[in-house]
Structures are given as C-alpha cells and as structure tokens.
C-alpha positions in Angstrom: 118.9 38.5 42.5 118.5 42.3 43.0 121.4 44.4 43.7 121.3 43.9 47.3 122.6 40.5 47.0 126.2 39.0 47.0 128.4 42.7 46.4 126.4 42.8 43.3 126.5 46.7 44.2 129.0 48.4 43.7 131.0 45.7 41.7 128.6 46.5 38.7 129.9 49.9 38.3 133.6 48.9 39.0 132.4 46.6 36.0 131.1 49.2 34.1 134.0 51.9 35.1 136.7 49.6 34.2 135.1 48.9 30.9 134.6 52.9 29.7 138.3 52.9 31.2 139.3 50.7 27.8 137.3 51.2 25.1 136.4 55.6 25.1 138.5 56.4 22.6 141.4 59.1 23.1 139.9 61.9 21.1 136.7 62.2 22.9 138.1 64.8 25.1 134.7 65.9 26.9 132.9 62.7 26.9 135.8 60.7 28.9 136.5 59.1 31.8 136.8 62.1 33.8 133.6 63.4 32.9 132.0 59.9 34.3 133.6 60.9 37.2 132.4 64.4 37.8 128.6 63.6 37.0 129.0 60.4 39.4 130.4 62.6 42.0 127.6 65.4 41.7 125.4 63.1 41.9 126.7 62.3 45.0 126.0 65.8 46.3 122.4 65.2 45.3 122.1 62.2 46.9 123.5 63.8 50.3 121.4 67.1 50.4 118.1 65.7 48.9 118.6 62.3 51.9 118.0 59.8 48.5 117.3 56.6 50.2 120.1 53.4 49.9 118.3 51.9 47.4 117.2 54.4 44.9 121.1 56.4 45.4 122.5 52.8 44.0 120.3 53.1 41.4 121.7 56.9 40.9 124.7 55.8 40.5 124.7 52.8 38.5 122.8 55.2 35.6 125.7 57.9 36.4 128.5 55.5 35.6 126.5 54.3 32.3 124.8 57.0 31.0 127.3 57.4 28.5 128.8 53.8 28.3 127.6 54.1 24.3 130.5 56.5 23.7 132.6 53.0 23.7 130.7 52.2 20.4 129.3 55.3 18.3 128.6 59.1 19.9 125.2 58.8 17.9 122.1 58.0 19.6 124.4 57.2 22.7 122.4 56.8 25.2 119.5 54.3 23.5 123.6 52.6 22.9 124.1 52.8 26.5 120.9 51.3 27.4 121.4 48.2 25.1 125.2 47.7 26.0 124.6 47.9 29.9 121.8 45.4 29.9 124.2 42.3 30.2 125.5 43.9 33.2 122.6 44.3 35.0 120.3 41.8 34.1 122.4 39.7 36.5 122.1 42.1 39.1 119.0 44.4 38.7 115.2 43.6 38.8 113.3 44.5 35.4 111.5 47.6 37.5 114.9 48.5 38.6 116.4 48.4 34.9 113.7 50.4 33.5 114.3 53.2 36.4 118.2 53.3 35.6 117.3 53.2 31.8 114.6 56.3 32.3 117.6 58.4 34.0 120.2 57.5 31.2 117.0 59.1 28.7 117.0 62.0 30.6 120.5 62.9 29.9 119.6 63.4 26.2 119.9 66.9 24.7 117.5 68.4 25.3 116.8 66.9 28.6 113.4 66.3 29.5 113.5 64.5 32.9 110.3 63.1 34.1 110.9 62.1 37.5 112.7 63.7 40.3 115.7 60.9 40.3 115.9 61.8 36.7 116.1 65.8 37.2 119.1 65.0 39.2 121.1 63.2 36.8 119.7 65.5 33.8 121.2 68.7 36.0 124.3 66.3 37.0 125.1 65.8 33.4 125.5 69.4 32.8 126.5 70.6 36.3 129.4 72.4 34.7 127.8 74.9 32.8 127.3 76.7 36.0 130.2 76.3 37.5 133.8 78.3 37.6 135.5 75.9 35.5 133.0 76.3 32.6 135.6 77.1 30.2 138.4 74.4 30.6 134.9 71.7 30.4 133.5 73.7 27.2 136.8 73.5 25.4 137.3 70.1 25.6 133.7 70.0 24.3 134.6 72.5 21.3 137.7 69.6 20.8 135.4 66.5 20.6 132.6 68.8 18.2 135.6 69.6 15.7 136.8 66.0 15.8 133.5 64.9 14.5 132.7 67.7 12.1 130.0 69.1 14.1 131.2 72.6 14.2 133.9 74.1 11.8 135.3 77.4 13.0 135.0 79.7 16.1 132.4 81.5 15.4 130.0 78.5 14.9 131.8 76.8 18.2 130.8 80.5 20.0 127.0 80.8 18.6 126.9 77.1 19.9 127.4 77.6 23.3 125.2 81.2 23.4 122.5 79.1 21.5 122.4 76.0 23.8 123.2 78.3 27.0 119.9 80.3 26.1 118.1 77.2 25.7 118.7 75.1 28.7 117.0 74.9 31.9 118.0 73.6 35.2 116.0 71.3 36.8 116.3 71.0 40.7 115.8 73.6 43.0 119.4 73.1 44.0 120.7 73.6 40.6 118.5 76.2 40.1 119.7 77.8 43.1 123.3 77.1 42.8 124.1 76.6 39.1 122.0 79.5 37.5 123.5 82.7 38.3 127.1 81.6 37.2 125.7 80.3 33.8 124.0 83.1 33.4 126.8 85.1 33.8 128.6 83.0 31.1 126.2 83.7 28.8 126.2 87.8 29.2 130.1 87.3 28.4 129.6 84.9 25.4 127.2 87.8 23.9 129.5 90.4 24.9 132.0 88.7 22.5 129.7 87.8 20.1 128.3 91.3 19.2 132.1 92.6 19.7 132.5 90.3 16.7 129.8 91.7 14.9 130.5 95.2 15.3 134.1 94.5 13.7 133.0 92.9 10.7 
C-alpha cells in the first residue's frame, strides 16, 4: 500500500504531529512543536511556487513533519533518530523508494546541510527559513535558550560568536531562498559584527 491508498496521507502526519505533540519535552524551546509547524508551512510555499507535483509535495511534507521527530528521544544525532523512529509509521504506508526519498530530505536538514536533490534543497532552506526573515531574533533566542539548557554555549558572548560564525557559514540553497532570504540575513549578520567589535573595542 503506497500513500495513495485508504487516507493513508495525511493521517500519517496527523500520526506523526500528534506524537511530537506529547513527547518534545518543554525545554526545547526552538526545536518544538511550533517550529514543525513553520518548516511544514514554508514548505508549503515551495511547493506552490516551484508547482511540486501531488505526489512528491506529500512526500515533502511527510519529511517536514518528521525531520525532527528524534527530538522525542535524544537532540544528538537527531535526525539518523528520526529516520529510525518514523519507520514504523511509514512502512505501513510508504513504498521502500518512497522511504528512502523522505529519509534523504530529513539528512539534508543536518548542520551543515548538504542537500543533494532539489526536494531536498527545499526542506534544507525550509529548515532554516528564519534566518532570513524579520523575526530572526524572537527564533534565535529561543535557540540561544535550548543551547544553554544543554551546555552548548555558556555566556553571551559565545551565544553571539555562534550565530556570526554559523551566519557566515551558511548558504541558501533555492533560487527562491537565495532571492528572498539572503539580503535580510545578510543584514543580520552586519549587525551581529557591529556588536561584536563594539564588544571588543570596550574590553
């Protein structure tokens, strides 16, 4: 049975959404519900301007909804988690080609993304859609939240060189992210530096 059987799609992500509903814990404060949300409905946006066929948009977003299902368990190696928890789910429902194409597009959310196929460039640049867009800073703290919850980061100044680090490092991946997405995080970035040799020049 493929996903075009029997309602198989969309109950699979209702499945899947109603499961990261109860078990993400309370103190991941980026990696939450809400962000499964936002990537799903960017996605959607892709899937509109770049005409994604039926098929290959359920596929979309059946990997948006579970790309980071693995937060339910451990936030290391998440997404190889992801993979392994979701295929109980969709064994019932998906083909082993069609498995393996969701799978490849949950890989391609890892930092640092490295997309190999166009389906994948979309949920790669969906994943971090925020970072070039106005609300870049309400997203980022409850990124800088989660990091300090887990250790990853200690002070301001770490949290700050963080952000200019991995801001200087990534790359959008459509021509629609490229287009739309770039300039504001660009712009981010110039601000982030601004502060960060302010901080320097005080010491």
């Amino acid at each position: 049975m493929t996903l075009e059987n029997k309602n198989a799609y969309p109950d699979v992500c209702f499945q899947i959404l109603d499961e990261l509903k109860q078990k993400l814990a309370p103190y991941l404060s980026y990696h939450c519900y809400d962000h499964i949300i936002d990537v799903s409905n960017v996605c959607d946006k892709y899937i509109k301007i770049y005409k994604v066929d039926d098929h290959m948009a359920k596929l979309i977003r059946i990997a948006a909804v579970g790309h980071d299902f693995g937060y339910t368990v451990s936030s290391i190696d998440h997404e190889e988690l992801s993979i392994q928890l979701l295929e109980p789910m969709l064994k019932p429902v998906l083909t082993t080609e069609e498995i393996d194409i969701v799978n490849g597009m949950i890989r391609a959310t890892e930092v640092p993304q490295k997309p190999k196929t166009f389906y994948e460039k979309i949920i790669a640049d969906a994943d971090l859609d925020y970072l070039g867009r106005e609300h870049y800073d309400d997203l980022s703290e409850n990124l800088h939240q989660e990091l300090l919850h887990f250790g990853l980061i200690k002070s301001d100044r770490e949290w700050l060189d963080l952000q200019i680090s991995f801001l200087e490092s990534h790359e959008f991946h459509t021509l629609y992210a490229k287009w739309n997405r770039r300039k504001l995080k660009l712009i981010k970035l110039k601000e982030l530096k601004a502060i960060q040799l302010e901080q320097i020049n005080d010491k």
